[in-house]
Structures are given as structure tokens and as C-alpha cells.
C-alpha positions, 0 to 999 in steps of 0.5 A: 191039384193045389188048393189054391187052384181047387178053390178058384175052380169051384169058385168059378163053378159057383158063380156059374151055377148062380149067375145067369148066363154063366152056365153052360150053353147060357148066353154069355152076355147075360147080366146082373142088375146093380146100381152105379155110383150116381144111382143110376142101373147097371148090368153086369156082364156074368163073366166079368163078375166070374173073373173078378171071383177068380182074382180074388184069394178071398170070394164074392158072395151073390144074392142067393148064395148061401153065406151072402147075409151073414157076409152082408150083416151089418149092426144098424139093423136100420139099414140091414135089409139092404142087398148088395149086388156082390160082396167082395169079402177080401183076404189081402190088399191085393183083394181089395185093389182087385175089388176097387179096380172093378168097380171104378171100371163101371162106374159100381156104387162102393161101400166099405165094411169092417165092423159094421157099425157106421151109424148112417149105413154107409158099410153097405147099399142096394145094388152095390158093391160090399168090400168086406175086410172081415177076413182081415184081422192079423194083429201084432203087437210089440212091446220092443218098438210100442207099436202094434200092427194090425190088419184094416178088418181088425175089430177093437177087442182083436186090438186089446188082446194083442196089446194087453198080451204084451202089458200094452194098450192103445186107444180103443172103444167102448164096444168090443165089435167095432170095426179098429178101421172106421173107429180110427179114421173117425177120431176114436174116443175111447176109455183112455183118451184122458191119458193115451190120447185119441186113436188118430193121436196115435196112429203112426202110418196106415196102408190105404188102396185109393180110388185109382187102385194104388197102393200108398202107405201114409205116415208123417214122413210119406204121403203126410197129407193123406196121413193128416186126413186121415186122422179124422176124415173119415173114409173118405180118402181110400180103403185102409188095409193096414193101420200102425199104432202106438202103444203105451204101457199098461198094468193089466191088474186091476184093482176095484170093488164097492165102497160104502160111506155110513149116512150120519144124521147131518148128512141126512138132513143137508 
């Protein structure tokens, strides 16, 4: 058995066994509760939920399974007793059209996760569904072309590693564990902005799933529309997978210390 083919198969097993009706000799036509778009109840036919886990190369993660609050984890301690009613915890763009589909299909709340850190809550809800990019988070850097690609789950301290690898940097955080894709979509004010610019200053081109499940790339030359809204609006216009940055050369060496000044008399009495 390929493992591909196994891994499906116990997701499917999985699903099974948590959701009702998804066992055997169940009702097929049992559902779970989850919330729509407007916050009005849903019910989600079980073996649609099952079909969709089986799409995905990543997985879904249900109220009850084991790995579900680690996966829904977000920093806003505010807002973390919400509970999703699946998180789709993506490994592709291919994932996540999947996941985009299936939830404007039925009208299903959406959040987006990458870091966690959106300070009003939006990376997760009650009874919606959680996009997590978490497992997303490929980076690469290339002091060739000063461009560095990297995955929409990449976390800022993913970003400087893979540029200051390579003598580089581009504009990141102040906190290591921020989610590179709502940093960037937000503007991304960071320790080198002074002389790098803001993150969107230097964003090249990004890959964003919309909400009709296309996949479109936005750069100046193609979609500049989407590409000018994006550098600074928010997660408003889609999920963005992958993000294009340029880099700037770095001395990674540096040089610092404490410098103490004697206080003289006159100093004292100013």
C-alpha cells in the first residue's frame, strides 16, 4: 500500500469513528453542528466532511480528536476557548482551494491561521471553519536574484533564517512567531523599515486562492490590482500560499556593547 493511500484510508478511518453517523451501520445522514457565514446553524452531512479529509494531502481535525487544540491554538489567549467546527490544517495550495471550495459551497464561517497572532481573533471562530497553513512553511532564499520565496504558513523567524543564511534580510517583526502572511498583508513595520522599507514595500508577487477557489498570482505585472491591495489590505482578498520578497544585502556580524560616560561635577549640577 502507498503511503499516500494508507494515510487517507486511516484518515477516513478517523473521521469514522468521531463523526456521528460515519460508522458502521450509523444513519448516513447524521451531521455536525457548525455555524454559517452570517452566524446562522449549519448541519454538516458526515460524509461530506469525511470526503473532503480524503481530498486533502494535509488533514482535518474535529472537536474531539486528539491534536485538535494544539492545531487550533492561537496567541490571543482572548479568543482561544473558541472551537472550530473542523480545522483544515493544509500542506498545499491544492489543500486549501479544497478547503475554500467546501466551505462556500455551504455557506461555512471561514478563518485563516498562519501565526496566530491576529489581535482581534479573526484566525479562528466558533463553529467555523479553521484554515491552518501551519504546515506550510518552505522558504528559500537567493542571494542570485535578492529574492526570496516562501510558503504562506512561514513564520517571521523561518524568513530571517533563510535570508541571513544567504548575507540577506528583508523586513520582518520584532517577534519571531508571527505568522510572514498577515504581517505582510497588514503593511509589516519592522526593525529595518528605516533603510529596507515595509514589508509590502518589498513584496514582489504572492499566490492567493480567492473565494471562488481560483488560484491567481499577483505581481505588478499580473492581477496589479489584486497586487496593489494586497500591500496593506489586509486578508481580505483571498488566502495567500506563497509570498515573493525582495532581499537586501546584510552583514550578519555585529558589533555592539555598553558604553559608559564619567558624570563630572558640571554635568551634575545641569
Amino acid at each position: 500500500m502507498h503511503r499516500r493511500t494508507f494515510c487517507k484510508s486511516t484518515l477516513a478511518a478517523a473521521v469514522a469513528a468521531t463523526l456521528p453517523g460515519c460508522g458502521s451501520g450509523s444513519d448516513s445522514s447524521s451531521t455536525i453542528a457548525a455555524i454559517s457565514a452570517e452566524g446562522a446553524e449549519l448541519s454538516l452531512e458526515s460524509a461530506a466532511v469525511q470526503e473532503f479529509g480524503e481530498s486533502l494531502s494535509g488533514r482535518i481535525f474535529l472537536q474531539g480528536d486528539d491534536g485538535y487544540d494544539a492545531a487550533k491554538l492561537v496567541w490571543n489567549g482572548m479568543f482561544d476557548s473558541k472551537q472550530p467546527a473542523m480545522i483544515a490544517q493544509c500542506a498545499s495550495t491544492p489543500d486549501v482551494v479544497n478547503a475554500v471550495n467546501f466551505a462556500r459551497e455551504r455557506n461555512l464561517l471561514l478563518s485563516v491561521k498562519c501565526g496566530g497572532h491576529s489581535l482581534p481573533g479573526k484566525s479562528t471562530s466558533d463553529g467555523g471553519m479553521m484554515i491552518d497553513l501551519s504546515q506550510m512553511r518552505a522558504v528559500a532564499a537567493d542571494a542570485e536574484s535578492m529574492t526570496m520565496r516562501a510558503d504562506g504558513g512561514c513564520l517571521l523567524g523561518d524568513l530571517d533564517v533563510a535570508a541571513m543564511a544567504q548575507s540577506t534580510i528583508t523586513t520582518t517583526g520584532i517577534v519571531s512567531h508571527t505568522g510572514a502572511g498577515g504581517f505582510t498583508l497588514g503593511g509589516g513595520v519592522g526593525r529595518t523599515d528605516r533603510s529596507t522599507g515595509l514589508a509590502v514595500d518589498n513584496l514582489l508577487a504572492a499566490t492567493v486562492v480567492t473565494a471562488s477557489g481560483e488560484v491567481v498570482r499577483a505581481s505588478e505585472d499580473e492581477n496589479p490590482d489584486l497586487f496593489w491591495g494586497l500591500r496593506g489590505g489586509g486578508g481580505n482578498f483571498g488566502v495567500a500560499t506563497e509570498f515573493v520578497y525582495r532581499l537586501h544585502p546584510f552583514n550578519p556580524t555585529v558589533y555592539g556593547g555598553t558604553v559608559f560616560y564619567k558624570a563630572t561635577r558640571e554635568f551634575l549640577e545641569f
